[in-house]
C-alpha positions as CSV (number, residue, x, y, z in Angstrom):
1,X,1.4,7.3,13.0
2,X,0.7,9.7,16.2
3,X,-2.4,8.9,18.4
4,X,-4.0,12.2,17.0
5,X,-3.2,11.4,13.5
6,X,-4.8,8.2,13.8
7,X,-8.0,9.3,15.2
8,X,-8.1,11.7,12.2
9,X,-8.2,8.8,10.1
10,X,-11.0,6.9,12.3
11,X,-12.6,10.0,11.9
12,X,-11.9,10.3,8.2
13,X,-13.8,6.9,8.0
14,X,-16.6,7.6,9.8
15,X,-17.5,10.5,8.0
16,X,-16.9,13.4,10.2
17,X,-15.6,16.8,8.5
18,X,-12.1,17.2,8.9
19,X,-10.5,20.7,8.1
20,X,-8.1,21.6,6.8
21,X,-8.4,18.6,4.6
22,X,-5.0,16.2,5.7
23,X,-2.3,15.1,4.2
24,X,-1.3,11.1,3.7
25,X,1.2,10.0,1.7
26,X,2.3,6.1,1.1
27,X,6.3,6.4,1.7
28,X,8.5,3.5,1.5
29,X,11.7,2.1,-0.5
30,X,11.4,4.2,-3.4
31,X,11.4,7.7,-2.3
32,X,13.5,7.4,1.2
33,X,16.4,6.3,0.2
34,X,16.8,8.9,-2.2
35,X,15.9,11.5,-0.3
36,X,17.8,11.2,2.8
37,X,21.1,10.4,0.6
38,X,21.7,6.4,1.3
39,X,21.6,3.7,-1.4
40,X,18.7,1.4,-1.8
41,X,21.0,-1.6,-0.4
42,X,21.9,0.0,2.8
43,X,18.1,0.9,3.7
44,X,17.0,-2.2,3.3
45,X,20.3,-4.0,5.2
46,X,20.6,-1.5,8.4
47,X,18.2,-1.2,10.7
48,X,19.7,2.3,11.7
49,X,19.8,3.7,8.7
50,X,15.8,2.3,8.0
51,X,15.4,3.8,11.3
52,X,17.3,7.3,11.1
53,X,15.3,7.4,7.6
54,X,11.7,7.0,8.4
55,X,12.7,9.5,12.1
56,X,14.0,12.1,9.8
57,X,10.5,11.9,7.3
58,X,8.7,11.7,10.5
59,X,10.1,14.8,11.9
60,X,10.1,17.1,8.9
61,X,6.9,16.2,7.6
62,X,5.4,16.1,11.2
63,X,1.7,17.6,10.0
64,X,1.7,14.9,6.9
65,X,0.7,10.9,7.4
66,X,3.3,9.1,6.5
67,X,1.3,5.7,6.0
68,X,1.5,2.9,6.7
69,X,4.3,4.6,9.0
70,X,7.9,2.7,9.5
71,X,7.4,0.6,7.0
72,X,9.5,-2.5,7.5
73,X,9.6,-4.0,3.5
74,X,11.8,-5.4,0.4
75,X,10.3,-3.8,-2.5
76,X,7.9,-6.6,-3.9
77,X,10.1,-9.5,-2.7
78,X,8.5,-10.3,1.1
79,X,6.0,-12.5,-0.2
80,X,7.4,-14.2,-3.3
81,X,10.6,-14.9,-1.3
82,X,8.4,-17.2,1.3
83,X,7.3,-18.8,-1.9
84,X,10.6,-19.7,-3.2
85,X,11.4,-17.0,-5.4
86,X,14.5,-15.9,-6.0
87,X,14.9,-12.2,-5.1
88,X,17.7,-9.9,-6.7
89,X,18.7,-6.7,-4.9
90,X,21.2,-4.2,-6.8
91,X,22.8,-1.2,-4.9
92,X,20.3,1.6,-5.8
93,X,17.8,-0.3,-7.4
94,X,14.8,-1.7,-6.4
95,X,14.8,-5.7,-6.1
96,X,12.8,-7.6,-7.9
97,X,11.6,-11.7,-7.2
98,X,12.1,-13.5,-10.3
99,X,8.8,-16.0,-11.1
100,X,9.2,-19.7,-9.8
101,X,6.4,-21.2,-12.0
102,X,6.7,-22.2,-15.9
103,X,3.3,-23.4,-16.7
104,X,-0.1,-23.7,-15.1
105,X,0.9,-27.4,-14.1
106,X,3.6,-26.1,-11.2
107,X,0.6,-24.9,-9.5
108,X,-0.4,-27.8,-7.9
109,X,3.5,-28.3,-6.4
110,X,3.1,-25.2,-4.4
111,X,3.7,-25.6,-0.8
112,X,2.2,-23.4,1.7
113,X,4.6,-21.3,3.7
114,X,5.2,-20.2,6.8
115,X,5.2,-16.6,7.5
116,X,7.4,-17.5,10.5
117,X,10.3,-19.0,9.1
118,X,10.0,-18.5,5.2
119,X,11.6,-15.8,3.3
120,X,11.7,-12.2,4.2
121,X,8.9,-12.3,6.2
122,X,10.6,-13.2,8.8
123,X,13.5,-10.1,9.1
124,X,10.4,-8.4,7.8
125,X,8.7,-8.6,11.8
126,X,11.6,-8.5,13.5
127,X,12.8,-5.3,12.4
128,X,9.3,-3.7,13.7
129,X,10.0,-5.6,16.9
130,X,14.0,-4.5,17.3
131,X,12.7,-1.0,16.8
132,X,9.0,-0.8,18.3
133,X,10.7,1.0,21.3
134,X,12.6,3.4,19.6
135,X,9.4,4.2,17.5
136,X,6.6,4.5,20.1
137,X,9.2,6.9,22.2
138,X,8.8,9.5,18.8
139,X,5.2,9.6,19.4
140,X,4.3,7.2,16.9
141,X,3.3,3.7,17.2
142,X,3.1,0.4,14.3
143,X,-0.6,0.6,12.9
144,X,-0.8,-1.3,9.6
145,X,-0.1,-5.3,9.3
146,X,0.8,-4.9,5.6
147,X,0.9,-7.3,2.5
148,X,0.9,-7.7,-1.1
149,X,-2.5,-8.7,-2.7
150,X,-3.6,-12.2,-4.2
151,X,-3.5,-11.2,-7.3
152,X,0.5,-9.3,-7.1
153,X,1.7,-12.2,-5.2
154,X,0.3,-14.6,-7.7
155,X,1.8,-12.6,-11.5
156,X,5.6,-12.5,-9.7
157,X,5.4,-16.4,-8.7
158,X,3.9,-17.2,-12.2
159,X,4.8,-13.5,-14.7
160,X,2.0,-11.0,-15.3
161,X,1.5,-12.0,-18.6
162,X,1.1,-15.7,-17.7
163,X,-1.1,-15.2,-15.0
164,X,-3.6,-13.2,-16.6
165,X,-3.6,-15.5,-19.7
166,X,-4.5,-18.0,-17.3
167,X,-7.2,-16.2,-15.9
168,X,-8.8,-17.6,-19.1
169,X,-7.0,-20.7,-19.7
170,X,-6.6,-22.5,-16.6
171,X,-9.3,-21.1,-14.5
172,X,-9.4,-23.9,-12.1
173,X,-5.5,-23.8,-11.5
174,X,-5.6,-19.9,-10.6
175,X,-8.4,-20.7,-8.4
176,X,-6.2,-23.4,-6.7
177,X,-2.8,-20.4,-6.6
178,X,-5.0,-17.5,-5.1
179,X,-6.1,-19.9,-2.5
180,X,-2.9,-21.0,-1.3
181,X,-2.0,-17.4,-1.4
182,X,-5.0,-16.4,-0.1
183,X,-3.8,-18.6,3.1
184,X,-0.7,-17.4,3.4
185,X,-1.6,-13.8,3.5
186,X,-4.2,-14.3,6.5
187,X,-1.4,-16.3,8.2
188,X,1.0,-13.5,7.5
189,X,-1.5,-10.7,8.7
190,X,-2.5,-12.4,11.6
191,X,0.9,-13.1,12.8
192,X,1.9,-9.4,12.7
193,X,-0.8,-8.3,14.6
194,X,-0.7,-11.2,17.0
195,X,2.9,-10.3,17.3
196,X,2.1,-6.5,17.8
197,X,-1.0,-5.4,19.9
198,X,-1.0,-1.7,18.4
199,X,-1.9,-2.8,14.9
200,X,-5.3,-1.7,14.0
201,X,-5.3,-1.3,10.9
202,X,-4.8,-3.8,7.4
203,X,-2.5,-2.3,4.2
204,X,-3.1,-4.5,1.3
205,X,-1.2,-3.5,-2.1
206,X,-2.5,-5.4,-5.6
207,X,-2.1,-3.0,-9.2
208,X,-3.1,-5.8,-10.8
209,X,-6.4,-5.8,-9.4
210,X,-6.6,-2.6,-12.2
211,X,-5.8,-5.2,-15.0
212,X,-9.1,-7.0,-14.4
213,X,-12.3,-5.8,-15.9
214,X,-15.4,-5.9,-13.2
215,X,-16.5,-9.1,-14.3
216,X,-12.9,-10.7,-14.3
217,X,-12.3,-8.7,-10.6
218,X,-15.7,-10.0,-8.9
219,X,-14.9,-13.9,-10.3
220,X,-10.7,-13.8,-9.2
221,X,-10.3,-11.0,-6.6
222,X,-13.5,-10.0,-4.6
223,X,-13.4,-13.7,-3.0
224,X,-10.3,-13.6,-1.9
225,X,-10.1,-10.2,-0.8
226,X,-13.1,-10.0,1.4
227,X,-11.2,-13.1,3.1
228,X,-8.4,-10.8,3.5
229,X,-10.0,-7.6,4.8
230,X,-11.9,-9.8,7.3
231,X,-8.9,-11.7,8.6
232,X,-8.8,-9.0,12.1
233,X,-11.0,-7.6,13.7
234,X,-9.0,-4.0,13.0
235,X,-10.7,-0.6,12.6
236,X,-9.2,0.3,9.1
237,X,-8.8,-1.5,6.2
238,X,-6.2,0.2,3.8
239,X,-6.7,-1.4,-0.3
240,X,-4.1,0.5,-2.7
241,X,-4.3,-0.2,-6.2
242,X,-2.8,2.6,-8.4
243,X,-3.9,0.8,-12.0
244,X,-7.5,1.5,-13.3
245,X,-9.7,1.4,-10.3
246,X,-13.4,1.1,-12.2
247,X,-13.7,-2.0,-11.6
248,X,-13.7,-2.5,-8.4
249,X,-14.5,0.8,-7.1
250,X,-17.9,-0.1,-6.7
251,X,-17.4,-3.5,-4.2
252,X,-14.7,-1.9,-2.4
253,X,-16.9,-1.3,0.4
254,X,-18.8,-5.2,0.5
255,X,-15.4,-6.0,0.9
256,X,-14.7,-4.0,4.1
257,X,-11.9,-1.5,3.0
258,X,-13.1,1.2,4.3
259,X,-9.6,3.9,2.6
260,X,-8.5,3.8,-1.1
261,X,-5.8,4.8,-2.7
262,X,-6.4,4.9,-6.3
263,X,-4.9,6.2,-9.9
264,X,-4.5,9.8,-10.2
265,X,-6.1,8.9,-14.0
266,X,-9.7,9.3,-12.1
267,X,-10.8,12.0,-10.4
268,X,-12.1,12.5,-6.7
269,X,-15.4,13.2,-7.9
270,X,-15.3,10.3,-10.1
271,X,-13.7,7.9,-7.0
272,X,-17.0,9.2,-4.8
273,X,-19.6,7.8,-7.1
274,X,-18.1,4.6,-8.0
275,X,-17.7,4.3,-4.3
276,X,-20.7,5.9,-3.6
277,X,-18.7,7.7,-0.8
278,X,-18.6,5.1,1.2
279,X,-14.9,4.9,1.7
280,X,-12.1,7.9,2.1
281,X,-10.1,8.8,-0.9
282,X,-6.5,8.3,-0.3
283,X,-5.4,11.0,-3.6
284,X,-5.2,12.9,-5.9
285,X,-2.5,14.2,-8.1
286,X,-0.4,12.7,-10.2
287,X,2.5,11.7,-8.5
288,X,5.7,11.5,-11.2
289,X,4.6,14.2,-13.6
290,X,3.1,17.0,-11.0
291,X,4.4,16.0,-7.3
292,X,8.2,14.5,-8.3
293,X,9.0,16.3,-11.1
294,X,6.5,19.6,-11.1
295,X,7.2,22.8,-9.5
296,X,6.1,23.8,-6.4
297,X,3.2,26.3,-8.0
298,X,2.2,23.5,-10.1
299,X,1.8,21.0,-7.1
300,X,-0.2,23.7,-5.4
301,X,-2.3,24.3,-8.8
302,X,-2.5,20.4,-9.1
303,X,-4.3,20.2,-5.3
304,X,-6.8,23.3,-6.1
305,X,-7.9,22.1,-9.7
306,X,-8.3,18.0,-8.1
307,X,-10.7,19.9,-5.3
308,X,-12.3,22.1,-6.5
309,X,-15.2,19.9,-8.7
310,X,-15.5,18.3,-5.6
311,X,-19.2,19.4,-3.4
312,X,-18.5,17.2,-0.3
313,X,-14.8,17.1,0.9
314,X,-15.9,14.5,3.6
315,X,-13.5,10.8,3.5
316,X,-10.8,12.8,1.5
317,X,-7.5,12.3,2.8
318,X,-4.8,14.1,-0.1
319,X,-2.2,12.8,-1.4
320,X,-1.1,11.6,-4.6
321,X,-2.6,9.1,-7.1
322,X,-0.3,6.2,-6.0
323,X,2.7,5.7,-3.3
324,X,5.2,8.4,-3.4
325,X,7.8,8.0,-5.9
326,X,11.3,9.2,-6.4
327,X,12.7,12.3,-6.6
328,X,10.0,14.3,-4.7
329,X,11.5,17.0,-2.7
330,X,11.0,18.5,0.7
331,X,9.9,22.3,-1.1
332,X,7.0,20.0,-3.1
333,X,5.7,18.2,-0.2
334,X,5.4,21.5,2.0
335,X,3.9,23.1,-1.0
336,X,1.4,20.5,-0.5
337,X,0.8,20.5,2.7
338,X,0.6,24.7,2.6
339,X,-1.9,24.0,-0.7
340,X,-4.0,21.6,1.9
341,X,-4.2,23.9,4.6
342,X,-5.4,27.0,2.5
């Protein structure tokens, strides 16, 4: 992100009125290497084609953040990989980190890693670091120390299903996994930004956050979140979950995040009195049916009808309901963007 797109956001957060309304939009492995014409296997293996990929979005979508902004990942893998999971990557796929735990039991095995030298975290940094130069000389500069949630991390290392049954079977063992990962996420945070002195700003991604009633999501996320978002002392704090968001809406800001990105299945309106407009609105249209494979009129209709119930169009930053998935063109995100600015 560029210097005056950040302080758009710090001014997003505090509440100022922005106009025209911007533009964010959560880009990363599975819309780029689609849309510049390279497989998923050669943007995650070359750092000049990762490179050439997020300079061309950059540059063509110049009025649009881009967030977090270079995003150096692997799909879901970084953070199961550190754990031991074994991570399968197919040409123009994405990968996928099989789960390393068959019962509740292989819990207390777990070994804490080391976001230095385990897994992907590793080639994860240095990419940031081979190309920091390269990046800040565009204008732009690395913002976000990013990771997977507690909750994510934890259903691939034991299966979705498995980890939400034990939610209610083996309360004391999930206790015991989120705090391990727990640990290992502030370890992995604070090494980024310790690493890189322009981060100011926390991304953390957990859908399954939406799987959890408010009850369940106070008990097994809230804790371990708020630990989290309070790692670094950073001015924004970035939650995405793109799964049912009424549950934790409404704690979102106890817990520090201060920007949401959230289902398109609830409305802006909706999204400002859960939160009781307390934090900007990262959304909202839907991004498969209207913004990858709608028209360009319908993506502009699709902007005017999610605004227009809306009386105070303070802490709104559009974009879609969720990161930006394939297939979205160039005509529909400048449709966008012209839809925005009217």
């Amino acid at each position: 992100m560029t210097d005056k797109q950040w302080q758009i956001l710090l001014d997003l957060i505090a509440g100022k009125a922005v106009m025209p309304l911007p533009v964010g939009l959560i880009i990363d492995s599975p819309w780029l290497p689609g849309w510049v014409g390279v497989s998923t296997l050669d943007y995650f293996s070359s750092d000049e084609i990762w490179f050439e990929a997020n300079k061309r979005a950059v540059e063509t979508f110049a009025d649009v953040m881009l967030l977090p902004g270079f995003w150096s990942e692997y799909g879901m893998c970084t953070e199961p990989s550190a754990f031991g999971a074994k991570c399968t990557f197919h040409r123009n796929e994405l990968p996928y980190a099989d789960k390393i735990m068959d019962t509740p039991d292989a819990i207390d095995r777990l070994v804490l890693p080391n976001p230095e030298t385990d897994g992907l975290a590793p080639f994860v940094l240095n990419r940031l670091l081979l190309n920091r130069k390269r990046i800040e000389s565009l204008g732009h500069r690395i913002r976000f120390a990013v990771a997977r949630g507690p909750l994510n991390i934890a259903s691939f290392l034991m299966g979705t299903t498995e980890f939400l049954m034990g939610l209610r079977t083996d309360t004391e063992k999930i206790h015991k996994l989120l705090d391990i990962i727990t640990d290992y996420t502030v370890r992995w945070l604070e090494l980024q930004k310790k690493t890189i002195d322009s981060i100011d700003g926390v991304l953390i991604l957990d859908d399954i956050v939406g799987f959890c009633g408010e009850p369940d999501f106070q008990a097994f996320a809230a804790p371990y979140l708020k630990r989290i978002f309070n790692c670094l002392d950073v001015n924004v704090k970035f939650f995405h979950n793109d799964a049912d968001g009424r549950g934790c809406a409404p704690h979102l800001a106890s817990l520090g995040v201060n920007l949401f990105n959230f289902s398109f299945l609830h409305s802006l309106e909706e999204m400002k009195a859960w939160t009781n407009n307390e934090v900007v609105l990262l959304g909202n249209i839907p991004p498969r049916d209207v913004l990858a494979i709608g028209t360009a009129s319908q993506v502009r209709q699709s902007v005017r009808d999610a605004l227009v119930p809306v009386s105070d169009k303070r802490r709104i930053l559009l974009s879609c309901g969720g990161g930006m998935p394939g297939g979205v063109t160039t005509e529909n995100i400048r449709a966008f963007v012209e839809a925005a600015q009217k």
